[in-house]
C-alpha positions as CSV (number, residue, x, y, z in Angstrom):
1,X,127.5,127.2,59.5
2,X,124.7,125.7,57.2
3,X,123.9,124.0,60.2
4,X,124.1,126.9,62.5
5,X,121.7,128.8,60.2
6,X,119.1,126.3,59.9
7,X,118.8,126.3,63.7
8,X,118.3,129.7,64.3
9,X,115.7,130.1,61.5
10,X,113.4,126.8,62.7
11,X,113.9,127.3,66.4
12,X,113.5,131.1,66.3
13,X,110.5,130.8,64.4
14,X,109.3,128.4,66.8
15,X,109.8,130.0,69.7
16,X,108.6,133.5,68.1
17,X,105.3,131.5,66.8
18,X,105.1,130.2,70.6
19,X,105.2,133.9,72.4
20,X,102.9,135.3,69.7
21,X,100.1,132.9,70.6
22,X,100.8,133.4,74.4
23,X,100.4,137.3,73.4
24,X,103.6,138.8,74.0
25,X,106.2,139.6,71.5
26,X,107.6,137.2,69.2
27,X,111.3,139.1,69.4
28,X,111.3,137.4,73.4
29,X,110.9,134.0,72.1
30,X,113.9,134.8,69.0
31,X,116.2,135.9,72.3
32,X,115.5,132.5,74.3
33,X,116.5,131.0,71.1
34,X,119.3,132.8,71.2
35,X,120.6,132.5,75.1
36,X,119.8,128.6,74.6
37,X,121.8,128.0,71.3
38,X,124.3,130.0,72.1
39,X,127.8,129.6,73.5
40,X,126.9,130.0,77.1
41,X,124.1,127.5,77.2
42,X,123.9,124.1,74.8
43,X,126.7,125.9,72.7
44,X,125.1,124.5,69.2
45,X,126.2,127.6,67.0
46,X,129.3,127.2,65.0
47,X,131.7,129.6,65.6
48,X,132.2,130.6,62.5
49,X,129.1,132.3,62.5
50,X,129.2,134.3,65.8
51,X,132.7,135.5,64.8
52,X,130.6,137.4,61.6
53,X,127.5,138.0,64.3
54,X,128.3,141.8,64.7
55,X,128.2,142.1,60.4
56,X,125.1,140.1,60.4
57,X,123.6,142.4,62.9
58,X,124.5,145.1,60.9
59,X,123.2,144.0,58.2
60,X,119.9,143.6,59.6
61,X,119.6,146.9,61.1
62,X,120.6,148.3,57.7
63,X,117.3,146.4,56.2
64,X,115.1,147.9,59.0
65,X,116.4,151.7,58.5
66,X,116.4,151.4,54.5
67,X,112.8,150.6,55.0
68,X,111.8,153.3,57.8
69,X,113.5,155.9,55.4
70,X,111.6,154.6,52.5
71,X,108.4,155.1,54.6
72,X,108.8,158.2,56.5
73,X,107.4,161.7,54.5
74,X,110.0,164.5,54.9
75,X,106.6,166.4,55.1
76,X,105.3,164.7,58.4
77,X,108.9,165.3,59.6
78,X,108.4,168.7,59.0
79,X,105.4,168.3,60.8
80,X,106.6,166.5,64.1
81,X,109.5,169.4,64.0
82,X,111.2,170.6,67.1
83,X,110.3,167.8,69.4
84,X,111.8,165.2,67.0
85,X,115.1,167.2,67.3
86,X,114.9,167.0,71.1
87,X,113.9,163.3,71.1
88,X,117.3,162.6,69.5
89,X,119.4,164.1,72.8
90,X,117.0,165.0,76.2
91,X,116.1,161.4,76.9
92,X,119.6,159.9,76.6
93,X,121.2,162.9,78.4
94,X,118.6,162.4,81.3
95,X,119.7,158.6,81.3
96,X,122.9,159.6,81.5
97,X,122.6,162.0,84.4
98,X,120.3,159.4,86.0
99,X,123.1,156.9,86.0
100,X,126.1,159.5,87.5
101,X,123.6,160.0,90.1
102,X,122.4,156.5,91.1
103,X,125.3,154.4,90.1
104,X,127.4,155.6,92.7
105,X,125.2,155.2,95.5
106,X,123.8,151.6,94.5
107,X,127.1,150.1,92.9
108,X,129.7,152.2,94.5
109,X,131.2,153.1,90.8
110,X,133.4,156.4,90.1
111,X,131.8,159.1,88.3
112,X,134.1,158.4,85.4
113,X,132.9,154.2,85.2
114,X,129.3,155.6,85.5
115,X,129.6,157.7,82.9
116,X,131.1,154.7,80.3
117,X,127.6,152.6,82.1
118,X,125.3,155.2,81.1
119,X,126.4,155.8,77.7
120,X,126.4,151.7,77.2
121,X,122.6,151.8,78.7
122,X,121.5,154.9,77.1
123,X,120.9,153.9,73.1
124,X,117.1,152.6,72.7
125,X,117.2,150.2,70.0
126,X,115.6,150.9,66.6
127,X,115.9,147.4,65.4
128,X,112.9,147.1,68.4
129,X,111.2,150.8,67.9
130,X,111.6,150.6,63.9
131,X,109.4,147.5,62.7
132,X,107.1,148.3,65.5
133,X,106.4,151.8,64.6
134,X,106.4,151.2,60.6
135,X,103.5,148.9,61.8
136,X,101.7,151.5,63.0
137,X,102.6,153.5,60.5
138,X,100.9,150.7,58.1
139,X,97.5,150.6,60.1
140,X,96.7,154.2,60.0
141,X,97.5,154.8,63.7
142,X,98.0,159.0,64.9
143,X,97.9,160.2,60.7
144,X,97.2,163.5,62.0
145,X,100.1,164.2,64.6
146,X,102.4,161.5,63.4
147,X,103.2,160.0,66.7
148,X,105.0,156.6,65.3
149,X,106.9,159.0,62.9
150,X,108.3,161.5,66.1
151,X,110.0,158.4,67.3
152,X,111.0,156.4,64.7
153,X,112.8,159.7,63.6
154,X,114.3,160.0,67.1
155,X,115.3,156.5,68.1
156,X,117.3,156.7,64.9
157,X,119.8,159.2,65.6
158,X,120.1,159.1,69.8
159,X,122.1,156.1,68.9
160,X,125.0,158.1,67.1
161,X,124.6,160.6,69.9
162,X,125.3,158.0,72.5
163,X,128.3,156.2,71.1
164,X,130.4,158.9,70.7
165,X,130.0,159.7,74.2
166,X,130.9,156.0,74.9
167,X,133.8,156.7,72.9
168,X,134.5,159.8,74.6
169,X,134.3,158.7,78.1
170,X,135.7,155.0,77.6
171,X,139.2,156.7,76.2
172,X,139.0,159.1,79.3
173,X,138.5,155.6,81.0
174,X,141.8,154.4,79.8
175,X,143.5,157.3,81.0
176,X,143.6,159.4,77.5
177,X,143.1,162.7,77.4
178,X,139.5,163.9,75.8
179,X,140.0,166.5,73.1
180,X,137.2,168.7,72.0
181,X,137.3,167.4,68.7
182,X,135.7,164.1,70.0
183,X,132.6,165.9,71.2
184,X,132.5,167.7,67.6
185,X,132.0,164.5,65.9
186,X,128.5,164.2,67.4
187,X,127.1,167.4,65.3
188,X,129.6,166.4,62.4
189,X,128.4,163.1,62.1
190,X,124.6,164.3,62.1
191,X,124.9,166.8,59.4
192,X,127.4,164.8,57.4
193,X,124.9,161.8,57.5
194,X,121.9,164.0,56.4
195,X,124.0,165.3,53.4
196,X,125.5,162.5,52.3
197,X,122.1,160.0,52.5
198,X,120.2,162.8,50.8
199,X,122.9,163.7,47.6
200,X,122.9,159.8,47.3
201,X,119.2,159.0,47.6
202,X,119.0,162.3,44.8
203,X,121.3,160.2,42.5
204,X,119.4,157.6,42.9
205,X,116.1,158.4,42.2
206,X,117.6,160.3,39.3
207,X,119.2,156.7,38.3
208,X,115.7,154.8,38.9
209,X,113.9,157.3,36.9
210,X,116.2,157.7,33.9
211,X,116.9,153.5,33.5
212,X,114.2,150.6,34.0
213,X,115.3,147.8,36.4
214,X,113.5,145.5,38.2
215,X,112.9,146.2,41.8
216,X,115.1,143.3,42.8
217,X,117.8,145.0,41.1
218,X,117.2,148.4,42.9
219,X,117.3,146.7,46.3
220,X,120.4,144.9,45.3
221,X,121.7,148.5,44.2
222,X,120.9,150.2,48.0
223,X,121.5,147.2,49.8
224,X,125.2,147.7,48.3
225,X,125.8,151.6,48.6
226,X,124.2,150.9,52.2
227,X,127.3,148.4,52.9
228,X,130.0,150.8,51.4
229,X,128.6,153.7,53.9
230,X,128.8,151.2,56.4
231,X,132.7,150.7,55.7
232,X,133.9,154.0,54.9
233,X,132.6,155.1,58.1
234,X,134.7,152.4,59.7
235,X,137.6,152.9,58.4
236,X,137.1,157.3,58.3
237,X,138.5,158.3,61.5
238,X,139.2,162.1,60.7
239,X,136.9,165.0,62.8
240,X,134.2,165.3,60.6
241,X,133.1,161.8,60.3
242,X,129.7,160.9,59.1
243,X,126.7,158.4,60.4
244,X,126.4,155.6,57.9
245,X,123.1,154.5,59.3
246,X,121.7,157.9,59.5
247,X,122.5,158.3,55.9
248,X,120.7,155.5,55.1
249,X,117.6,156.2,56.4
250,X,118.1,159.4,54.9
251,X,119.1,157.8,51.4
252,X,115.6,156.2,52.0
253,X,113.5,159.4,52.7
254,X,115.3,160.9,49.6
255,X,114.1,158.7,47.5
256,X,110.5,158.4,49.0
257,X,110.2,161.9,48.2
258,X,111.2,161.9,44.7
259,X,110.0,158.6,43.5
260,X,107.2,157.9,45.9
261,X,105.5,154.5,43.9
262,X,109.3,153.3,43.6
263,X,109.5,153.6,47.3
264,X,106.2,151.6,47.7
265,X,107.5,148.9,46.2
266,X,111.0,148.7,47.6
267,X,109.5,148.6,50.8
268,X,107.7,145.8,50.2
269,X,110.9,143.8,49.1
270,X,112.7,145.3,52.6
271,X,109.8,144.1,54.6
272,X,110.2,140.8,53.1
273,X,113.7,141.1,53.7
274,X,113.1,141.8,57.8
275,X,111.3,138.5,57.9
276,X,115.0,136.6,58.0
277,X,116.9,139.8,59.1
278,X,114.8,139.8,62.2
279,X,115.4,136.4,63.5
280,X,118.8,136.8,62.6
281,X,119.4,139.9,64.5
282,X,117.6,138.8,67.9
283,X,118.8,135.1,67.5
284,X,122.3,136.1,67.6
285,X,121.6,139.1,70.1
286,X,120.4,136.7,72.3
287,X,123.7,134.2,71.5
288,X,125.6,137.2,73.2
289,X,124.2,136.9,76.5
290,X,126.2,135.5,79.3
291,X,123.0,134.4,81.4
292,X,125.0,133.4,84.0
293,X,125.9,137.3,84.3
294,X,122.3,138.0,84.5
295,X,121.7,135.2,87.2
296,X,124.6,136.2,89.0
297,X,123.5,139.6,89.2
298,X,121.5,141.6,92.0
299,X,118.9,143.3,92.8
300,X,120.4,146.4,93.1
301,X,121.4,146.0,89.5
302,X,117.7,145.7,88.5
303,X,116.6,148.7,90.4
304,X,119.4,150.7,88.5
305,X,117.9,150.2,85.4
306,X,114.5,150.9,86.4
307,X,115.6,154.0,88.0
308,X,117.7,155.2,85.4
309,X,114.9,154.6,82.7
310,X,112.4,156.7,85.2
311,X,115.1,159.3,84.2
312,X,114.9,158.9,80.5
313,X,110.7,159.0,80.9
314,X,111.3,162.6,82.3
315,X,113.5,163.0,79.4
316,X,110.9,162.3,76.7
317,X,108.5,164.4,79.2
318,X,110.5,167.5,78.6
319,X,111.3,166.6,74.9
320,X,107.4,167.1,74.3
321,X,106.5,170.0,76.3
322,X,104.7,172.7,74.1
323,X,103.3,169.7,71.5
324,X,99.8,169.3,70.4
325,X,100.2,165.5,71.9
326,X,97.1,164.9,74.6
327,X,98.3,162.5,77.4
328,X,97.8,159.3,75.9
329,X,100.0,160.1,73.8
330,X,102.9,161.4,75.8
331,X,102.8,158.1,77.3
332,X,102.8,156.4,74.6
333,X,105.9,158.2,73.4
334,X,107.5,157.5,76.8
335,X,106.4,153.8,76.4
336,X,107.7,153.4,73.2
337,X,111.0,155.1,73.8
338,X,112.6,152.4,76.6
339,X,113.6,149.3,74.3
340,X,117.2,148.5,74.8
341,X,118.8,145.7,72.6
342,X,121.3,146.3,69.6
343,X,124.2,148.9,71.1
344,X,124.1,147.2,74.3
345,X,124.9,143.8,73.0
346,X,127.5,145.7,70.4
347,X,129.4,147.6,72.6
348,X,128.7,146.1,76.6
349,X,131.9,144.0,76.4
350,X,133.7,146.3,74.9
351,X,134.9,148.1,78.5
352,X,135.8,144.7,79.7
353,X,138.2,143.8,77.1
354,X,139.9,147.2,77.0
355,X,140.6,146.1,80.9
356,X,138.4,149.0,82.5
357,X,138.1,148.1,86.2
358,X,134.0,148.7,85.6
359,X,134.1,146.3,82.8
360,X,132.3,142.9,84.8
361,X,129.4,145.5,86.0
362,X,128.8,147.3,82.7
363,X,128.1,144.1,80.8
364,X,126.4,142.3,83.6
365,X,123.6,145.8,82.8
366,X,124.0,145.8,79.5
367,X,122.9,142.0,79.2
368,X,120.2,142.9,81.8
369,X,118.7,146.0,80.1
370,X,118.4,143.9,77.2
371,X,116.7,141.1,79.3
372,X,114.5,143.5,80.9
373,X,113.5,146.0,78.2
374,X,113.3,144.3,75.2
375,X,110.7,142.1,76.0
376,X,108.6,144.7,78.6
377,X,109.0,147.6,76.1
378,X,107.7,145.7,73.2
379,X,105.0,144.1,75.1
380,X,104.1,147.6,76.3
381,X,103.8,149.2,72.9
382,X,102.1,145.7,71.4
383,X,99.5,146.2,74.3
384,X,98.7,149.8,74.6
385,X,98.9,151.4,71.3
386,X,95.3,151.0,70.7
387,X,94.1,152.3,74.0
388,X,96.2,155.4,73.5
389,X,96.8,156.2,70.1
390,X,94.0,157.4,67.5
C-alpha cells in the first residue's frame, strides 16, 4: 500500500504540475494518473487500497465541505436566499426530465432504466465546485451578490437530493415496491442535517471558547465527529434519516459564525489538508474508470450527456429568474454548475451489480460524464470567471 500511496502522490503531482502549465486544470492530469495506474490500465495500485477507495474518498470530500462551511457567512446565505434553495432541486430535476426524454429515443432504454441513468448523471460534484469556488471566495470575486457562495451552497445539498431518488428508482428497478416514505427522506434528511450540523457546531464553539487547544487539536476534534456523522448515517436506516455531509458543512458555518478568528484558522489547516485529499480523491476517481467502457462507447452516448446537461443549464436558468445577477453572471452560474465526478464514480456500478438489465449503459455514462465534465467544467470556470464575474 505504502507503495501504492507513493505513486499516486508523485505521479499525480506530476501530471497535475504538467496540465497546470499547459493551462487547464490540474484535477485532469490527477484522473490520467488515475485511469493509467489503475486496475484497467498498467494495474500498479495494490488492492488493498482500492478496496478502502470509497472511505478515502469520503474522507476527502469531508475535508473540502468542513472547509466551505468554515468559510461561508450564514449572512451572505441569507443574502443569496431563494435562489440558493432552488439551486439545490430545479437543475437536477431538469436533468432528470432531460434524460426520460432523450434516453429513450437515443438508447432505446425504459422509462424506468432512464430514470436510475438520470439520477446516476444528475449530482454535480462539490469535490470539483467546492475548492474552485472557495478560491474565488479567497480573491474577492462577486462580494457584493455572492455568486461563488449561491453555488457552493447549492452543489452541496442537490447531491442528497439526487441519491435518494437513485435509491428510489433503483429499488423500483429491482422490482420493489416504492413507498412514500422513501421520497420523505429527501426533506428529512435536509432538515435533520441542518439541525444536527448546527446543535453540534454550537457545542463546539462553546467547547473552543471555554478550553484552549491548539488548532491541530480542534481539527483532529471535527475531523472525528465528521467521521461518526458519516457512520451513523450508514448504518441509520429509519424514515427520518439525516445528511452527514450536509451537517458537516453546516457544523462548519456554525462555528464560523460564533468563533469567526477560530474558523480562520481552521481553514487554513483544512486547506492544507486538501493539498493530499485532492490527489487522493481524483487519483483514485480516476482508478475507477473502465476506459475501455468509455472507448467502447458511442456517439450517441456523448450527445446524451451534452443534451441532458443543455437541460440542467435551463434548470439553473429558471433557478435564477427574479435575481439581481446581470448575464455574466447567470452564465457563470450555469458554467459552474455542470462538473460531474464523485457520485458518479460512487454509485455508477452500483445498477450493474444489483443485475439491472441497464447496468452496462449506466456505467459506460457515468465514467463518460466524468471524462467529459470534469475536465470541460473546470476548465470553463478556471477560464471565464474573470471575464464574467466582478
Amino acid at each position: 500500500m505504502l507503495f501504492s500511496l507513493a505513486l499516486i502522490f508523485l505521479c499525480g503531482m506530476l501530471l497535475g504540475g504538467i496540465f497546470t502549465k499547459l493551462k487547464l486544470p490540474a484535477l485532469l492530469g490527477m484522473l490520467l494518473t488515475g485511469i493509467i495506474l489503475g486496475p484497467y490500465v498498467l494495474n500498479l495500485l495494490d488492492p488493498s487500497i482500492l478496496n478502502i477507495s470509497e472511505d478515502l474518498r469520503q474522507i476527502a470530500l469531508i475535508i473540502i465541505l468542513t472547509r466551505a462551511g468554515l468559510n461561508l457567512d450564514i449572512e451572505d446565505l441569507k443574502k443569496v436566499g431563494r435562489p440558493a434553495f432552488l439551486m439545490c432541486f430545479i437543475p437536477a430535476t431538469f436533468e432528470i426530465i432531460g434524460m426520460l426524454i432523450l434516453a429513450p429515443k437515443l438508447l432505446g432504454l425504459s422509462l424506468l432504466d432512464s430514470a436510475v441513468l438520470g439520477t446516476v448523471i444528475a449530482a454535480v460534484s462539490p469535490a470539483i465546485i467546492v475548492p474552485k469556488m472557495l478560491r474565488l471566495i479567497e480573491e474577492g470575486y462577486d462580494k457584493k451578490k455572492k455568486v461563488p457562495q449561491l453555488i457552493m451552497a447549492g452543489a452541496s445539498v442537490d447531491d442528497i437530493f439526487v441519491i435518494v431518488l437513485f435509491t428510489a428508482f433503483s429499488k423500483l428497478a429491482t422490482g420493489k415496491s416504492i413507498l412514500i416514505t422513501d421520497f420523505i427522506k429527501i426533506p428529512s434528511s435536509i432538515i435533520s442535517g441542518f439541525i444536527v450540523g448546527a446543535i453540534i457546531g454550537k457545542l463546539l464553539a462553546l467547547f473552543f471558547k471555554k478550553i484552549h487547544l491548539r488548532d491541530s487539536i480542534k481539527v483532529i476534534i471535527i475531523l472525528s465527529i465528521s467521521f461518526l456523522l458519516v457512520t451513523l448515517e450508514k448504518v441509520n436506516t429509519g424514515i427520518f434519516t439525516f445528511s452527514a455531509l450536509l451537517a458537516i458543512m453546516t457544523m462548519g458555518i456554525v462555528i464560523q459564525k460564533f468563533k469567526k478568528e477560530v474558523a480562520t484558522r481552521l481553514s487554513s489547516k483544512f486547506s492544507k489538508l486538501w493539498i493530499a485529499s485532492e490527489l487522493m480523491l481524483f487519483v483514485l476517481v480516476g482508478a475507477n474508470v473502465n476506459i475501455s467502457y468509455a472507448l467502447s462507447s458511442s456517439l450517441t452516448s456523448i450527445f446524451l450527456i451534452f443534451g441532458v446537461i443543455i437541460f440542467r443549464i435551463l434548470g439553473v436558468f429558471l433557478s435564477l429568474l427574479g435575481t439581481n445577477l446581470n448575464y455574466k453572471e447567470r452564465l457563470f452560474t450555469m458554467i459552474a454548475y455542470s462538473p460531474k465526478a464523485t457520485v458518479q464514480a460512487a454509485i455508477g456500478s452500483i445498477p450493474l451489480t444489483m443485475g439491472l438489465a441497464c447496468g452496462d449503459i449506466v456505467l459506460t455514462i457515468a465514467i463518460l460524464s466524468i471524462l467529459i465534465t470534469a475536465p470541460l467544467g473546470a476548465f470553463a470556470i478556471d477560464s471565464s470567471y474573470k471575464k464574467l464575474l466582478s
